[in-house]
N, C-alpha and C positions, 0 to 999 in steps of 0.2 A: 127623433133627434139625429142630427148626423155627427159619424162617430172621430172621437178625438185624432188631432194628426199623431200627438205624441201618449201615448198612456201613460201609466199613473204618476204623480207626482211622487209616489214614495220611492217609485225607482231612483229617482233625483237626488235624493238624501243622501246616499253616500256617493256621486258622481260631481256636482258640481265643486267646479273649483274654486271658485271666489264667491264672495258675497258679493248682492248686486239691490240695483236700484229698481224696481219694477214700477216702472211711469203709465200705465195703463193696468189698473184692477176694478171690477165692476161687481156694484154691489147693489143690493135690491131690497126695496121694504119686503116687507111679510104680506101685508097683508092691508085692504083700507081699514080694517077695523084698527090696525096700528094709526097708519094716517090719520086717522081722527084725531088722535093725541094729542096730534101738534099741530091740526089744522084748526084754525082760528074760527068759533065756535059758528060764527057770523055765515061760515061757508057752509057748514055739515051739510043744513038742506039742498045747498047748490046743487054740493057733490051729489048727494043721493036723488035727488030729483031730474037733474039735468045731464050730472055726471061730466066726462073730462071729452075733449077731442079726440079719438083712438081706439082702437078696440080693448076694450077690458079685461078680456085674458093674457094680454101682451104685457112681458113686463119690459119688453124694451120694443120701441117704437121707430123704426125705420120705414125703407119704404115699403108697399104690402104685397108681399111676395109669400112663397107658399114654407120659406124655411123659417120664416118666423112663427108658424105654427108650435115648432119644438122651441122657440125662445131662444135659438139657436147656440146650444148651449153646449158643452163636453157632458158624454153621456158618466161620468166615471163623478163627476162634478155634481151629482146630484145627491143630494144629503138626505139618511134614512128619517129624517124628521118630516119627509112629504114637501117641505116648501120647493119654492125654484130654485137651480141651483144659482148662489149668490146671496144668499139670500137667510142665511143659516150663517149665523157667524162664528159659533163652535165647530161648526164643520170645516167652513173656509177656513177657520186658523189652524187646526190642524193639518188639513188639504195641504196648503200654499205655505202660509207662515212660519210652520212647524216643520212642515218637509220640504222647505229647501232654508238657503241662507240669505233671504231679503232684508235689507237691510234698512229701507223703507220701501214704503206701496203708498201709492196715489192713487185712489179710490175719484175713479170717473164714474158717477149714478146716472145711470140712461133711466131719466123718468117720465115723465109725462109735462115736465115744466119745458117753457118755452112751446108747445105745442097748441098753445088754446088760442083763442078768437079773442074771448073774454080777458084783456088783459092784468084786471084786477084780480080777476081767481086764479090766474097764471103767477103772478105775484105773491098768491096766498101760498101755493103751491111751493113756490119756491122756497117760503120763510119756514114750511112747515117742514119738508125735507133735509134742508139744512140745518134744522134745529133738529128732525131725528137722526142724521148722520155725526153731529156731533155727539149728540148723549150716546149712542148706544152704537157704534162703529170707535169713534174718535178716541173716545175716553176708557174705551176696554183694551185700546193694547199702543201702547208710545210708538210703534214702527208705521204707524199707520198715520196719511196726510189728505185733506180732504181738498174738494174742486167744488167751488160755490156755483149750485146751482141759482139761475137767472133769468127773468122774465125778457128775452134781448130783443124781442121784437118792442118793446117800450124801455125807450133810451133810459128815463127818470125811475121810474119804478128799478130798472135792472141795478141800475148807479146806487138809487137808496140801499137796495140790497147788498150788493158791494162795500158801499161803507158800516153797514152792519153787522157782516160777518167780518170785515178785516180787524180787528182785534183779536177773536184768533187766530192765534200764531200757528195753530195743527191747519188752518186753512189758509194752502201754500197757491192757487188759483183758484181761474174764474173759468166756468166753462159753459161754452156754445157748442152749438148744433149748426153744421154748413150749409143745413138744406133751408138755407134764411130766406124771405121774401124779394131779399135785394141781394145786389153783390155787397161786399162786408166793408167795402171802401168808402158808403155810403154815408152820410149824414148822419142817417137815423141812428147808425149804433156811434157814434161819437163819443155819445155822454158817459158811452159805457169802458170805452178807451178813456177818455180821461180819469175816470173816477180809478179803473185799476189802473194808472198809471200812477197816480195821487196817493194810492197804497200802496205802491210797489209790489204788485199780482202781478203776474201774465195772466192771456187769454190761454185758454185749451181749446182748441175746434176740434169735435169727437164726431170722427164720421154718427150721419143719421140725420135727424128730423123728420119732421111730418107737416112741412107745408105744403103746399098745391104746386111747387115749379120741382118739376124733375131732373137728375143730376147732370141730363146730357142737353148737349143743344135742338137737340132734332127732338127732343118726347120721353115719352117713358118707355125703356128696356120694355122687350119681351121677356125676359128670363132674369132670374135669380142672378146666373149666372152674369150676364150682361153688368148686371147693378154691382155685384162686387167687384167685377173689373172696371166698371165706368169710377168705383169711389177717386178717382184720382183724379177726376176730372174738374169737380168742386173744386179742390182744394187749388187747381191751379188756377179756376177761376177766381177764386177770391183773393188768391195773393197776387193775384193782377191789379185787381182790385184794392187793394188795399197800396201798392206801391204807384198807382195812376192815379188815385186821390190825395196823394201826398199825405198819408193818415202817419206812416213810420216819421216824417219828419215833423208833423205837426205834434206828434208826440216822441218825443226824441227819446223819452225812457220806458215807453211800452215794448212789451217782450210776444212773444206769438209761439205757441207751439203747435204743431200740425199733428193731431193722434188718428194713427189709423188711416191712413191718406197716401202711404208707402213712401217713395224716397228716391227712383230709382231716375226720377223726372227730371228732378230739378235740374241740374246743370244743363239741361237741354233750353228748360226755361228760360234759366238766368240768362244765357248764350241769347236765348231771343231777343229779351227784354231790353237788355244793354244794345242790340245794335239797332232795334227799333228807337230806341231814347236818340241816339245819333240823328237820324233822320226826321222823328218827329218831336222833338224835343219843344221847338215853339208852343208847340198843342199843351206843354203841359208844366208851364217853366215854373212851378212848384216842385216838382224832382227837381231837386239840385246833387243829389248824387248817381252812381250807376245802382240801378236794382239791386245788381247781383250784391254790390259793396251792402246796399238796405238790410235784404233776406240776409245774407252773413252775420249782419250784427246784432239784427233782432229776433229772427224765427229760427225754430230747433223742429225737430220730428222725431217722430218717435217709430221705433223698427217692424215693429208690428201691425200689418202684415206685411214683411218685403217681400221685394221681387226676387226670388231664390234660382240664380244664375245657375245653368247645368256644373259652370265653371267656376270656383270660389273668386280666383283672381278676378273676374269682371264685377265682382262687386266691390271689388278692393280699389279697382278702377274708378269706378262711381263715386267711391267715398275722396277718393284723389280729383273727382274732377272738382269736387265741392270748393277746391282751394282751404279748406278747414277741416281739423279733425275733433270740432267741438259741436257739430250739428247736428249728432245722432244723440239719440238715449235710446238704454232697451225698455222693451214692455213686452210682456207675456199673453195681454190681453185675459186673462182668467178671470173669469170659468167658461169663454167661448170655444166654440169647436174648433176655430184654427190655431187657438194657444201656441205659443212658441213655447217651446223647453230652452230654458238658459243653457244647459250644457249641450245642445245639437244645434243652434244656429250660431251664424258667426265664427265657431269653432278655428276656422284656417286663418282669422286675420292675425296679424302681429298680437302679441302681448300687447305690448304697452296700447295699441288702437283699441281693441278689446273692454281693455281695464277702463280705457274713458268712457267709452259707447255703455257698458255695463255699470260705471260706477260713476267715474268722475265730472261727467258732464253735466247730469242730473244733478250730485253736488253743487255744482258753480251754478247752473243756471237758478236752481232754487233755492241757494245759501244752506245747504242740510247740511250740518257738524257730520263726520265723520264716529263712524261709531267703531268701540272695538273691534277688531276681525279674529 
C-alpha cells in the first residue's frame, strides 16, 4: 500500500475548525459471503460459477495498474478486524466520523456494478448493494448519505433502479463510473437523466470503471502515474459531451457532480466551449445557451484530488475564474492514499469561500438541513 499524504485522523480532532460536509467517502462490502444476502437468490450460481467482470481481489475496480494491488488505500485506514480498509464500519466510524466534525458523508461504493457484460446480473448487482448499503451503512448512523448504485450501460434497467431507491430520502444520488462505453451525452444514458431528474437526484460520475476504452485519446497510459494524471481528461470529455447533445437543456432540472476529476480545468474549458459555440453554433442549434452559463447552473465538483498550486493564491484565482463561488464541495476521499485533511487544504482561502466550499454548497446542492455546530 502507498502511504498516507496526511496521517492519522486522530490528530484532526482537536485541529479542525468547523464542521464540514464530506462529499466523497467509500465504503466496501465485506465480503461475497455478505453479498449473497442481498443477492437475488436466482443469481448465487451466476456469481459463483461465472463470477463478475474484474478481478476478485480488487475491491475497487479502475484501470489495471500495479497500485491497485494494495486497493489503494491509506495504510493507517486499515482496521485490526483484517477486512479492507472501508469496509469495517466500526472502525470507519471511529476513524473518520468520530474524529473529526462531519457533518454528513456521502458514501460513493466503487463496486463491481456498472462493470459486467451481462446486463441483467449487473442490475442484480446493483439492487443487491444498494439494499446492503442501506441496511447496514445507512441506517447505523443519521450523518451518513447514500449514491445509488446503477447498471448505466442499460438505460431501463438503471431508470428502474432509480426510481426504486428514490424513496429513500438517506439516498441523496445516483452514481456513475466515466470510463462508459460512449461519451455521456449519448442517447443511451438518457433514460437515466430523465428518471433522476423526475426524482430530483443528481448524477455523481466517480472517477474509475472498467470498460475496454481508455481515458486518453491516444490508448492506454503506460504508468500508474500517467492514469491518475490523465483522470481529468474524461471528465472533460463528457462534459463536452453532454453540453453538444443538448442533454443540460433537454433536461433543464438534471444536476451533475464531477467527483474526483480535479477542477483546476474548467475555466479553460468553458473559455473554449463558449467561443467555439460562436463559430459553430449552426452544427448544433439545440445549445441555445453558452456552455459555460450550462456547467454554471448545473455541474458542481468536488476537491478531491486538486491541483495543489506551490502558490495558494493561484488557486484562489481558478476559483475566481469560475465566475461562481458555489461549484466546489470538499471531499476527503477516505480511506484512499491521497485523502485530503480538512484542516491542511484550502487553509489560505477567505473564511466565508472556505465555509461554502466546506459546508454550504454541499447544503444547497443537496438540500441537507443544517445540523447543530
Amino acid at each position: 500500500m502507498l502511504e498516507v499524504k496526511d496521517r492519522p485522523a486522530r490528530a484532526a480532532r482537536t485541529k479542525a475548525r468547523q464542521p464540514f460536509i464530506d462529499c466523497d467517502i467509500h465504503n466496501y462490502i465485506q465480503s461475497d459471503a455478505v453479498l449473497m444476502g442481498y443477492l437475488d437468490p436466482r443469481w448465487h450460481n451466476h456469481h459463483r460459477t461465472y463470477g463478475h467482470r474484474s478481478n476478485p481481489v480488487l475491491a475497487f475496480h479502475g484501470a489495471p495498474y500495479p497500485r491497485l494491488a494494495g486497493v489503494g488505500k491509506r495504510k493507517d485506514a486499515a482496521p485490526p478486524s483484517g477486512l479492507t480498509a472501508g469496509a469495517d464500519f466500526g472502525f470507519f466510524r471511529a476513524q473518520h466520523l468520530e474524529a473529526l466534525p462531519v457533518e454528513y458523508g456521502i458514501l460513493n461504493c466503487l463496486s463491481r456494478v456498472g462493470d459486467q457484460l451481462n446486463s441483467a446480473y449487473d442490475a442484480a448487482l446493483a439492487r443487491a448493494m444498494n439494499d446492503w448499503q442501506s441496511a447496514e451503512w445507512l441506517a447505523a448512523d443519521d450523518r451518513l448519505r447514500g449514491s445509488i448504485l446503477v447498471p448505466y450501460e442499460d438505460g431501463d434497467l438503471a431508470a428502474e433502479e432509480i426510481r426504486r431507491m428514490a424513496d429513500d430520502k438517506r439516498c441523496i444520488q445516483v452514481l456513475m463510473k466515466p470510463r462508459t462505453r460512449e461519451p455521456m451525452g449519448r442517447k443511451r444514458y438518457w433514460k437515466i437523466y430523465e428518471a433522476a431528474e423526475a426524482c430530483g437526484l443528481p448524477i455523481a460520475v466517480h472517477f474509475g470503471g472498467y470498460s475496454q476504452n481508455p481515458i486518453t485519446s491516444s490508448g492506454w497510459p503506460s504508468f500508474y502515474f500517467e492514469d491518475h494524471t490523465n483522470m481529468c481528461q474524461v471528465f472533460q470529455s463528457h462534459l463536452i459531451s453532454l453540453v453538444c447533445e443538448g442533454v443540460f437543456e433537454r433536461f433543464p432540472g438534471l444536476r451533475l457532480v464531477c467527483v474526483e476529476g480535479g477542477f483546476a480545468w474548467l475555466p479553460a474549458l468553458m473559455w473554449r466551449m463558449d467561443k467555439h459555440l460562436k463559430r459553430l453554433a449552426d452544427e448544433v442549434p439545440h445549445v441555445t445557451r453558452r456552455p459555460s452559463d450550462l456547467v454554471r447552473a448545473h455541474v458542481r465538483f468536488t476537491t478531491q484530488p486538486m491541483e495543489e498550486a506551490p502558490d495558494p493564491r493561484h488557486i484562489l484565482q481558478v476559483i475566481e475564474h469560475f465566475e461562481s463561488d458555489e461549484m466546489l464541495m470538499f471531499a476527503t476521499d477516505y480511506p484512499h492514499w491521497d485523502y485530503d485533511n480538512p484542516d491542511r487544504v484550502l487553509e489560505k482561502l477567505p473564511e466565508p469561500l472556505r465555509r461554502k466550499i466546506f459546508v454550504e454548497n454541499a447544503r444547497a446542492f443537496y438540500g441537507l438541513s443544517p445540523r447543530e455546530e
